[in-house]
C-alpha positions as CSV (number, residue, x, y, z in Angstrom):
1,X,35.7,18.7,-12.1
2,X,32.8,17.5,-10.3
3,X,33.9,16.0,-6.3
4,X,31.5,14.2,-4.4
5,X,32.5,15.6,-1.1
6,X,31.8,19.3,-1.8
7,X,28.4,20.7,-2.7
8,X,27.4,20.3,-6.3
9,X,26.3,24.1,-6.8
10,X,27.9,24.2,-10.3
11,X,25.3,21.4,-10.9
12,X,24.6,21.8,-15.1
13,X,21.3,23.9,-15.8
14,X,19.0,22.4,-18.3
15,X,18.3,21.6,-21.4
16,X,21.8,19.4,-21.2
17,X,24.8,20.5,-23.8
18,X,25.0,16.5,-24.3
19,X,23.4,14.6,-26.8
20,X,20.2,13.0,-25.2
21,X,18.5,11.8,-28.3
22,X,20.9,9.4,-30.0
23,X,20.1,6.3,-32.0
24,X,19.9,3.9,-28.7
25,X,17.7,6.4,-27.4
26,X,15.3,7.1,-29.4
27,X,14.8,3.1,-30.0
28,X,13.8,3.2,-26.5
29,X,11.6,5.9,-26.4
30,X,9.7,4.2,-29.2
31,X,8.4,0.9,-27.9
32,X,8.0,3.1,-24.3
33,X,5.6,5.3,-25.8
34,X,3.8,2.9,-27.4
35,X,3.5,0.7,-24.2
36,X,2.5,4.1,-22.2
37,X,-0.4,4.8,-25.1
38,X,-1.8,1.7,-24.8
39,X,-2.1,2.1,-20.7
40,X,-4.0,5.5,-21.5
41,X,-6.0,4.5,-24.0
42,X,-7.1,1.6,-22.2
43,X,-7.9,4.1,-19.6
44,X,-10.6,5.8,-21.7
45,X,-12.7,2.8,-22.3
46,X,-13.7,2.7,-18.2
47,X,-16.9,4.1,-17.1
48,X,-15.3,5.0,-14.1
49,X,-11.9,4.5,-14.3
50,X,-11.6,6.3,-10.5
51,X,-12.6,2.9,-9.1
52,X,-9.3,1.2,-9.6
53,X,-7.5,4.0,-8.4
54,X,-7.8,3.9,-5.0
55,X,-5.6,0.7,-4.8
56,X,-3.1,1.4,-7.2
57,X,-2.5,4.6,-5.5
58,X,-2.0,3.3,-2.7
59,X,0.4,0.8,-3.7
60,X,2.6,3.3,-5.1
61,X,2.7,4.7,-2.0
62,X,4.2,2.0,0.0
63,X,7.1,1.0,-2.8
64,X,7.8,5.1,-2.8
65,X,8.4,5.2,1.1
66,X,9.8,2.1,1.1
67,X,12.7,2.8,-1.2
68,X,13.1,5.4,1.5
69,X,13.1,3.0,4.8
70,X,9.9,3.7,5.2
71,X,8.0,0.5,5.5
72,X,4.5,-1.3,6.6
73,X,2.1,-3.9,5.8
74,X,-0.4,-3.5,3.0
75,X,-3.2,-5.0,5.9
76,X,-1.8,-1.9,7.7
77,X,-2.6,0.5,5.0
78,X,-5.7,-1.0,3.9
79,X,-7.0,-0.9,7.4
80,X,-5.4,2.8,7.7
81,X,-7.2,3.9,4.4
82,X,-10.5,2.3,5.9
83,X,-9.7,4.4,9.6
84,X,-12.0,7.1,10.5
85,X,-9.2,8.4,12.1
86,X,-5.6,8.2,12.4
87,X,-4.9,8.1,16.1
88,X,-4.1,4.5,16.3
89,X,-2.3,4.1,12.7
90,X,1.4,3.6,13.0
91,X,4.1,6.3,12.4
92,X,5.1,4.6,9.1
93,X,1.2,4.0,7.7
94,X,0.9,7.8,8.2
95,X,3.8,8.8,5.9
96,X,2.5,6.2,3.5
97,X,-0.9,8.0,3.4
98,X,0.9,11.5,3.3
99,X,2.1,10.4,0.3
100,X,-0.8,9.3,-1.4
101,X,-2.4,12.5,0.0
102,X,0.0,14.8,-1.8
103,X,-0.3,12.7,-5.5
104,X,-3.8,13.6,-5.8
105,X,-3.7,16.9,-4.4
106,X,-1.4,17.1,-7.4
107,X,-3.3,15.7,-9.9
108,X,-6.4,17.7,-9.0
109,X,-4.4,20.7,-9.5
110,X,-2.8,19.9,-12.8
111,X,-6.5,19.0,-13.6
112,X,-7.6,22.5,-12.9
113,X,-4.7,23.6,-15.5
114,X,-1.9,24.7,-12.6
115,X,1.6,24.2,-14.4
116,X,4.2,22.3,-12.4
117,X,6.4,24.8,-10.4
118,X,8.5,25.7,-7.2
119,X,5.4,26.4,-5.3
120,X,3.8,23.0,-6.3
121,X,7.2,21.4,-5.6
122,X,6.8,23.1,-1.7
123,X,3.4,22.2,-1.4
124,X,3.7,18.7,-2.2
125,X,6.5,18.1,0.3
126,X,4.2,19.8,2.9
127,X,2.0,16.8,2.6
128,X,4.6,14.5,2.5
129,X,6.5,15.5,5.1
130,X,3.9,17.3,7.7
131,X,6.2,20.2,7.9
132,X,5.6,24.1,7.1
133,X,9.0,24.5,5.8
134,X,10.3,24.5,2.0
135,X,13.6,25.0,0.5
136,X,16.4,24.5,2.3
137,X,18.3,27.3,3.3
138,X,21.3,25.2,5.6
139,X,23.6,22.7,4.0
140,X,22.0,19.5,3.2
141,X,23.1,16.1,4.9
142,X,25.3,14.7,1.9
143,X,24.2,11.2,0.7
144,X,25.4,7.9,1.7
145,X,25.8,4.6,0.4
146,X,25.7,1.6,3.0
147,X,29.2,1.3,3.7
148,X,28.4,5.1,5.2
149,X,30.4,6.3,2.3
150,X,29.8,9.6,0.9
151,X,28.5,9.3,-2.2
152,X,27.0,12.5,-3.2
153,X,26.6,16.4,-1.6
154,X,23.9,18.3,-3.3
155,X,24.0,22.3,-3.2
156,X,24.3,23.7,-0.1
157,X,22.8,27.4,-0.3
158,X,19.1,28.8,-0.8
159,X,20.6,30.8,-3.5
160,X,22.0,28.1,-5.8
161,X,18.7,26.1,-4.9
162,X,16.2,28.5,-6.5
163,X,18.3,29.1,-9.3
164,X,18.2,25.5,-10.3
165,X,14.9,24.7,-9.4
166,X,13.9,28.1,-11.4
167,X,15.7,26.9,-14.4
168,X,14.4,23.4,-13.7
169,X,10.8,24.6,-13.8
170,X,11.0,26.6,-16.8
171,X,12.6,23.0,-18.4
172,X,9.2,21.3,-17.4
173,X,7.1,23.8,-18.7
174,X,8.5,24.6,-22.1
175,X,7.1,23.2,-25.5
176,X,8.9,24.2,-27.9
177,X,12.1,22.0,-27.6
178,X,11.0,19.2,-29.6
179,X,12.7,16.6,-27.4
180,X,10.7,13.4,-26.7
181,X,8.6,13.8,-23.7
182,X,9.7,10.3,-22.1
183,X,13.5,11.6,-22.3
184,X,12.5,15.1,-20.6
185,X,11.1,13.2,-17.7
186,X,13.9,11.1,-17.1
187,X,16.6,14.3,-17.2
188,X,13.8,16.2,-15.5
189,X,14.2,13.3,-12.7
190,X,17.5,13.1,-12.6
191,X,18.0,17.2,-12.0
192,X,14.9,17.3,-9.3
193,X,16.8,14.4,-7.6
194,X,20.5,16.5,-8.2
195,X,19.3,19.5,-6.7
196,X,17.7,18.1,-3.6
197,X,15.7,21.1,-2.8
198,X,14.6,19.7,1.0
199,X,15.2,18.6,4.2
200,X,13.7,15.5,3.8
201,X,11.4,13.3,1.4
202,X,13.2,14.4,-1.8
203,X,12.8,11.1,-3.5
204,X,9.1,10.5,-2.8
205,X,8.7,14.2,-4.2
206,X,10.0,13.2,-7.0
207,X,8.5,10.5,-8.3
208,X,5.2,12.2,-7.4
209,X,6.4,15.0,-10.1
210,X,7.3,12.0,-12.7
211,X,3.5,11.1,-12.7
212,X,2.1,14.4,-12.5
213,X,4.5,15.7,-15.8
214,X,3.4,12.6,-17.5
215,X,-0.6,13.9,-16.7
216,X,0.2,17.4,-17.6
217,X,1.7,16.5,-20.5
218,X,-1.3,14.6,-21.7
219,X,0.6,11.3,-22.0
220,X,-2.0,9.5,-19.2
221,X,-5.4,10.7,-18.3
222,X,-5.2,9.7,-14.6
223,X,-1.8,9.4,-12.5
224,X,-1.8,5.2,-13.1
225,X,2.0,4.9,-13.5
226,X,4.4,4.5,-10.9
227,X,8.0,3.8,-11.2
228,X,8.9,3.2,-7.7
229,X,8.4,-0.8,-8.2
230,X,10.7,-0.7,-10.9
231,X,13.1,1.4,-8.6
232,X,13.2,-0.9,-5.6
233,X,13.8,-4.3,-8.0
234,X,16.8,-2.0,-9.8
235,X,17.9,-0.1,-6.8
236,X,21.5,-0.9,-7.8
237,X,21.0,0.0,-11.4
238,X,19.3,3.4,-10.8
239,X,22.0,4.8,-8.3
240,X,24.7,3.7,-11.1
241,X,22.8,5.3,-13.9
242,X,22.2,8.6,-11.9
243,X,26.1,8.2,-10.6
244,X,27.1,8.1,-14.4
245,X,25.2,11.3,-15.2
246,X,26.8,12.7,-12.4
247,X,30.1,12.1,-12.2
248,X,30.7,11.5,-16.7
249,X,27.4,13.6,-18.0
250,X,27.0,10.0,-19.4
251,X,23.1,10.2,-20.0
252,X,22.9,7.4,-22.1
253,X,22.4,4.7,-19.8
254,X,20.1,7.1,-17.2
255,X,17.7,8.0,-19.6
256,X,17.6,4.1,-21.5
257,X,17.1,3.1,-17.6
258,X,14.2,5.4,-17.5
259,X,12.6,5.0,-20.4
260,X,12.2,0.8,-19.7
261,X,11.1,1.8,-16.2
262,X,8.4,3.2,-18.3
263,X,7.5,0.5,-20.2
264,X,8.0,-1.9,-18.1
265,X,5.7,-0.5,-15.6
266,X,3.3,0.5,-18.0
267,X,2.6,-3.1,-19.3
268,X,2.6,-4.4,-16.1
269,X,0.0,-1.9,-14.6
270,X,-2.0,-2.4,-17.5
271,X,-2.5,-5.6,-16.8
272,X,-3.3,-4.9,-13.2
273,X,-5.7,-2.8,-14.0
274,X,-7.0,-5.1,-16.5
275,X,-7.3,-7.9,-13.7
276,X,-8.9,-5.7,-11.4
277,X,-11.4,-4.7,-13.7
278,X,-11.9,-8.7,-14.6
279,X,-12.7,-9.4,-11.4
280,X,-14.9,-7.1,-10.5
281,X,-17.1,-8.0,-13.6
282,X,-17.1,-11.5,-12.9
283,X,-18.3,-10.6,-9.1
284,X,-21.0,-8.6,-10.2
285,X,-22.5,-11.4,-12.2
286,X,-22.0,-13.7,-9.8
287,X,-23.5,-11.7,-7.1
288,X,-26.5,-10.6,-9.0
289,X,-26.9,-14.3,-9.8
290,X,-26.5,-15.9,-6.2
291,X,-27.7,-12.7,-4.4
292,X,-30.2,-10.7,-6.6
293,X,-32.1,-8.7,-3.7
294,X,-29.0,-7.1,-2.7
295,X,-27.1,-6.6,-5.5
296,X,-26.7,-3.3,-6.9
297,X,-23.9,-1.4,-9.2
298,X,-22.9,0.6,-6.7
299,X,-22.4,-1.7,-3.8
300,X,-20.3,-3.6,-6.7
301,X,-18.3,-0.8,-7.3
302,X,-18.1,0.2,-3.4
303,X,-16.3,-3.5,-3.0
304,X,-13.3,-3.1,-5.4
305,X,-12.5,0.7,-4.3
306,X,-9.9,-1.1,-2.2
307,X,-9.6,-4.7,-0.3
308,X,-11.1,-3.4,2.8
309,X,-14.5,-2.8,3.6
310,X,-17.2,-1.9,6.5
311,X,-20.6,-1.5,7.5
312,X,-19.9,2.2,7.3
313,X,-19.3,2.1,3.8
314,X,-22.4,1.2,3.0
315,X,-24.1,3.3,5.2
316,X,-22.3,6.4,4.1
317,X,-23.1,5.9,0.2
318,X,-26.7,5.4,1.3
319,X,-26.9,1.7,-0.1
320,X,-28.1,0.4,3.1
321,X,-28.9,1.0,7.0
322,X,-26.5,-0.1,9.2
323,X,-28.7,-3.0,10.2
324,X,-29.2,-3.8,6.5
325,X,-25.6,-3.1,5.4
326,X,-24.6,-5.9,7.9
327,X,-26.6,-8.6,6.6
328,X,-25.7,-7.4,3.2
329,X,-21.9,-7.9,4.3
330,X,-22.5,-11.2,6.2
331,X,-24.5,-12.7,3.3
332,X,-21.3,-11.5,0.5
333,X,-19.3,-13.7,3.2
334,X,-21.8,-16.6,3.1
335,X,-21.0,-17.3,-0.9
336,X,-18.0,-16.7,-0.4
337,X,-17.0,-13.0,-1.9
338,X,-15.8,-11.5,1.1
339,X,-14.0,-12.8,4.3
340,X,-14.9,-11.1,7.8
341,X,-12.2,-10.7,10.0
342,X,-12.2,-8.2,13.3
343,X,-8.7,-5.8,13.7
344,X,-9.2,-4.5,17.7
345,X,-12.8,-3.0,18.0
346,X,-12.9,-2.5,14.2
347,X,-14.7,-5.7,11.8
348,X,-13.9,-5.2,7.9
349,X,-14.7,-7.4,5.4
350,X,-11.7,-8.3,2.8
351,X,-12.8,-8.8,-1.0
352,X,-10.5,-11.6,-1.3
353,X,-10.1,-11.8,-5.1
354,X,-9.1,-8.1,-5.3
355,X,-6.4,-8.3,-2.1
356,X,-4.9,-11.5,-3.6
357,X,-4.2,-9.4,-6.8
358,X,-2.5,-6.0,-5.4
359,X,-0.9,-8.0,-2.9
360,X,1.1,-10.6,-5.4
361,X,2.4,-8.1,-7.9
């Protein structure tokens, strides 16, 4: 009988006993793999699809930490992400960039045909967390709802850890199951989340894992789905659902709970990206029509990387001198593209259009 206030080391291994596929289910899993194909094959038809990454990313970031109390500004970020250094970014804009730090070192390694296992799990919440540690080998605080209740105590020894995470990884990595890959993610979420294999930075882990199986498993091309929106606008929901498993093995509702994060996120961040890429076609023609000396693809392209930009920018990409990046910057001002503001001793220049966009979601 399961008990909240001792450590779950009898925590089920996986593939679950209970029926994850039934009729509810598999409804589900239909119209959320049909909204998540349409994100990746929209995907394909980019020239360079990296360009409205960077923003996206970034974004995912923030709602990640921040389901975790860990919260800033997006002018914050974007003036972090635009920092040649870090000295004078704030402790919070740091973890937030940690983050996004560890999803691509992630998704270059799944690119490069690395499986998903224990070691990535470590070396992911080395970024995260700026720590040279791994598993846990003492007791885990136990979890805590905001009455300071006890709520859940995941397994307390190094032992039971690896054995989990072991089983956990061989879960991931198996194809032979024929279970819809949209329902392994969401069990695969739910046991990550169960075993709570760190000291800290679990759940931002976590969802990095949920984008990264989705990549491996061929389902997106480029990690361009993130669930931790959907989490922060259903908090309630999502610690009921994972409760339920819990507590009942009900997996039912968890995995139906997952499954529309999924599609709800994928339409919506389909036509982000679809708004994004709108605007930066209509700036390119209108800056090749009201500024035709300057313009260039590239500068175009530099512009909607992320809402943030600087003389530097230019100058690094070898568009212009510094002298000539300026007046290049100043004249996107003068029609109107870009706004010039000064943060301290550092002058950027916001692309307005794109920074209204990521900022209004």
């Amino acid at each position: 009988m399961y008990n909240y206030s001792q450590p779950y080391n009898d925590l089920p291994t996986l593939p679950p006993v209970e029926d994850v596929e039934t009729k509810v289910i598999l409804k589900k899993a239909i119209s959320a793999n049909k909204a998540l194909a349409e994100l990746r094959g929209w995907s394909f038809t980019q020239a360079n699809p990296f360009l409205l990454l960077q923003s996206i990313t970034l974004q995912e970031a923030k709602a990640s930490s921040e389901i975790e109390n860990v919260v800033t500004t997006n002018d914050e970020l974007y003036q972090a992400l635009s920092a040649p250094d870090t000295a004078n970014i704030s402790a919070s804009a740091k973890e937030v960039m940690h983050y996004k730090e560890a999803l691509w070192q992630g998704y270059s390694l799944i690119k490069k045909d690395y499986p998903i296992t224990i070691n990535m799990f470590i070396d992911l919440f080395r970024i995260v967390k700026r720590r040279s540690d791994g598993i846990r080998k003492l007791p885990s605080t136990c979890l805590k709802n905001s009455f300071n209740e006890v709520v859940y105590t995941p397994p307390d020894n190094e032992g039971d850890i690896l054995r989990l995470l072991s089983n956990l990884e061989g879960y991931i990595n198996v194809d032979d199951d024929d279970i819809d890959l949209l329902i392994k993610l969401a069990i695969i979420h739910y046991q990550f989340e169960c075993i709570h294999p760190f000291p800290d930075g679990n759940g931002r882990v976590g969802r990095i894992i949920n984008v990264l199986y989705l990549v491996q498993k061929q389902l997106l091309n480029f990690p361009i789905l993130y669930l931790s929106k959907y989490i922060i606008e259903n908090k309630t929901a999502y610690y009921k659902a994972l409760k339920g498993v819990t507590e009942k093995r009900a997996w039912e509702n968890w995995i139906i709970y997952m499954l529309d994060a999924v599609e709800t996120t994928a339409i919506t961040t389909l036509n982000l990206i679809k708004e994004i890429h709108n605007s930066q076609e209509s700036s390119r023609k209108f800056i090749k029509a009201n500024l035709p000396k300057i313009y260039s693809k590239e500068l175009v392209e530099l512009l909607f990387e992320q809402p943030y930009c600087k003389i530097d920018f230019l100058v690094n990409r070898d568009i212009a001198k510094h002298q000539t990046a300026s007046k290049y910057l100043k004249q996107l001002c003068e029609i109107g593209v870009l706004e010039e503001t000064t943060k301290g001793r550092e002058k950027y220049f916001i692309n307005k259009e794109l920074w209204q966009i990521l900022t209004h979601q």
